[in-house]
Backbone as CSV, one residue per row, in Angstrom:
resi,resn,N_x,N_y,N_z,CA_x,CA_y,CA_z,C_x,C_y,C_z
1,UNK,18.619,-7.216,-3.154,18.545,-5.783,-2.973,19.653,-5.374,-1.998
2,UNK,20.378,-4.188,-2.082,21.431,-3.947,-1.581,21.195,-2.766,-0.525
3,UNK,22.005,-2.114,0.386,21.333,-1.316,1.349,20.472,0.002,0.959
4,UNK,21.387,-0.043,-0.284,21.203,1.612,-0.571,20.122,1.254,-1.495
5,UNK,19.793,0.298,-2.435,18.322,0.373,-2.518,17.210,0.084,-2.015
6,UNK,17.552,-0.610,-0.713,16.521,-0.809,0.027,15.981,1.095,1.083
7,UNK,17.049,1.871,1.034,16.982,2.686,1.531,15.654,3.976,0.624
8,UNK,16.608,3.955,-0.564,15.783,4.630,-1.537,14.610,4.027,-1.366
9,UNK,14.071,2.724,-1.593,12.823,2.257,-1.848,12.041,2.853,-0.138
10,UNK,12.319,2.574,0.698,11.551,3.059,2.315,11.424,4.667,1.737
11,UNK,12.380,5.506,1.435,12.004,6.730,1.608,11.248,6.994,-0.135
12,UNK,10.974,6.115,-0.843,10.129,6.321,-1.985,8.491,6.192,-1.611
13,UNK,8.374,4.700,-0.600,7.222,4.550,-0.002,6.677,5.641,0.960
14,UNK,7.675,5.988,1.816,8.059,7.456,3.161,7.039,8.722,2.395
15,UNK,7.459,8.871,1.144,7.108,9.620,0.170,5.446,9.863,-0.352
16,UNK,5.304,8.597,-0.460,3.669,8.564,-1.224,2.453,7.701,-0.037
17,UNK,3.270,7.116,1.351,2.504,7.553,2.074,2.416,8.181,3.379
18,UNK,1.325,7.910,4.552,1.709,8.459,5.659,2.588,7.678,6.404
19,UNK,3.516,8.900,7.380,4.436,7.859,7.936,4.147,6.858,8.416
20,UNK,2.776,7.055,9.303,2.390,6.541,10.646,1.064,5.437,9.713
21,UNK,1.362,5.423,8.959,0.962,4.177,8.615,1.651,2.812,8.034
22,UNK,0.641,1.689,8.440,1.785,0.316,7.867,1.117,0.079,6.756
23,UNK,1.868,0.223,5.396,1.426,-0.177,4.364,2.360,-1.411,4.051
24,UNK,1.630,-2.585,3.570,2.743,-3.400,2.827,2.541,-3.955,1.589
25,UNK,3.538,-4.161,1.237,2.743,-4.762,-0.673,2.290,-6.128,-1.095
26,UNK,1.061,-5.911,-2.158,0.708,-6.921,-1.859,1.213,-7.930,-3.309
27,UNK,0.485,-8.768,-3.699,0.682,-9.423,-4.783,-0.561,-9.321,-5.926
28,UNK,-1.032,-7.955,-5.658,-2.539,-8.073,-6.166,-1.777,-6.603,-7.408
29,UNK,-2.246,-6.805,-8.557,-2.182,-5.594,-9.612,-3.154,-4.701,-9.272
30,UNK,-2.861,-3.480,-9.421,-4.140,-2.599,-9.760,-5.008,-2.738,-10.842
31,UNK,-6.197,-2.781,-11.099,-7.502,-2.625,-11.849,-7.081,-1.200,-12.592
32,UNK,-6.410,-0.481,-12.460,-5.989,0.306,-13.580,-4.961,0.384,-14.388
33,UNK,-3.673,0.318,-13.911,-2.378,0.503,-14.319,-1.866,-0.595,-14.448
34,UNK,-1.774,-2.119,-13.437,-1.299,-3.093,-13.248,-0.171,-3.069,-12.231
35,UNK,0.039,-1.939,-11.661,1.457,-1.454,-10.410,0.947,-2.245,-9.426
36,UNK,2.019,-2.989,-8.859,1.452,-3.839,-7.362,0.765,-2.873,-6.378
37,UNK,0.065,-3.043,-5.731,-0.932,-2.035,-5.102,-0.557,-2.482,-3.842
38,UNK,-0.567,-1.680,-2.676,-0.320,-1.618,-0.888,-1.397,-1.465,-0.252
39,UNK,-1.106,-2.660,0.675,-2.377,-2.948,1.720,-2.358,-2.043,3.374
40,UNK,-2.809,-0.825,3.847,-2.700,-0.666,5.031,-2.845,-1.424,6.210
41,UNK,-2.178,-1.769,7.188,-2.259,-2.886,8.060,-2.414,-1.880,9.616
42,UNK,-2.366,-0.799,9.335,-2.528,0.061,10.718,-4.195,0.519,10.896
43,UNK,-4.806,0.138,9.651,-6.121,0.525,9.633,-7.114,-0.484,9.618
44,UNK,-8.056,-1.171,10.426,-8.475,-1.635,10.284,-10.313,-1.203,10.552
45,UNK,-11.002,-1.268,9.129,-12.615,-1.077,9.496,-13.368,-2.293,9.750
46,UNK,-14.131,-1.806,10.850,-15.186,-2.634,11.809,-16.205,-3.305,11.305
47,UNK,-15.857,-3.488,9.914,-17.429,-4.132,9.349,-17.421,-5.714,9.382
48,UNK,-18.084,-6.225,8.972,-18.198,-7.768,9.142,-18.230,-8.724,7.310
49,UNK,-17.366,-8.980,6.861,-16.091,-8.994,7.668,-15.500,-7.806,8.283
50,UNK,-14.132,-7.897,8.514,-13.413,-6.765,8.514,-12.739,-6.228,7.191
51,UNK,-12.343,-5.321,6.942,-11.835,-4.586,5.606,-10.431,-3.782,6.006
52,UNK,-9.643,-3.807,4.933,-8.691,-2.684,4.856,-8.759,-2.003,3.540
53,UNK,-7.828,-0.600,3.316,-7.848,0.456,2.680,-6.506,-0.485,1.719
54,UNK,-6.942,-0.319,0.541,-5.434,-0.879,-0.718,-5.183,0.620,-1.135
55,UNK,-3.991,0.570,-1.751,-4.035,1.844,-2.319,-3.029,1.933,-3.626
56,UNK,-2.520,2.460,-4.894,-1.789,2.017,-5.921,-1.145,3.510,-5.572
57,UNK,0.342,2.788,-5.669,1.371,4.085,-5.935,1.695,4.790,-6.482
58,UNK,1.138,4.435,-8.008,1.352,4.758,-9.340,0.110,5.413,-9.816
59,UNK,-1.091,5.306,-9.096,-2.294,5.996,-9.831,-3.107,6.880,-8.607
60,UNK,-4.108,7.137,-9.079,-5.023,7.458,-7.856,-5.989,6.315,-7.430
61,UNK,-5.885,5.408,-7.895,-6.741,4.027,-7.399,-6.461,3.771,-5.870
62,UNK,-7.620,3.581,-5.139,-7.592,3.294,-3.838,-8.890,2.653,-3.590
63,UNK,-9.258,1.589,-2.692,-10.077,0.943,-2.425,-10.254,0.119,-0.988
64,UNK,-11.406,0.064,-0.283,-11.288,-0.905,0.717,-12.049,-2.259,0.198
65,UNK,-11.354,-3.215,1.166,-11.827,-5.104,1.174,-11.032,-5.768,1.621
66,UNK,-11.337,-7.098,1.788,-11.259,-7.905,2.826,-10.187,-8.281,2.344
């Protein structure tokens, strides 16, 4: 990947989510579409286990788990 698409790609992600969050991608397909789906890493819920928020870029699919 070269600068300028690494650039486009940050402000594509910049785009679909919040800034102030760390999303990163994972290796998991979405259950709808098959688009690699993003794991929030700035959010973490208190349950036991613990859980995070996934979310697909390409659909409205979003989900929390471990």
């Amino acid at each position: 990947m070269n600068w300028y698409d690494y650039q486009a790609e940050k402000q594509k992600k910049r785009n679909l989510f919040n800034d102030n969050d760390m999303w990163v991608k994972t290796e998991i397909e979405c259950p709808n579409c098959g688009e690699i789906i993003y794991k929030n890493l700035s959010l973490v819920l208190t349950s036991y286990p613990s859980q995070y928020k996934y979310k697909c870029p390409k659909c409205p699919w979003q989900q929390t788990g471990y």
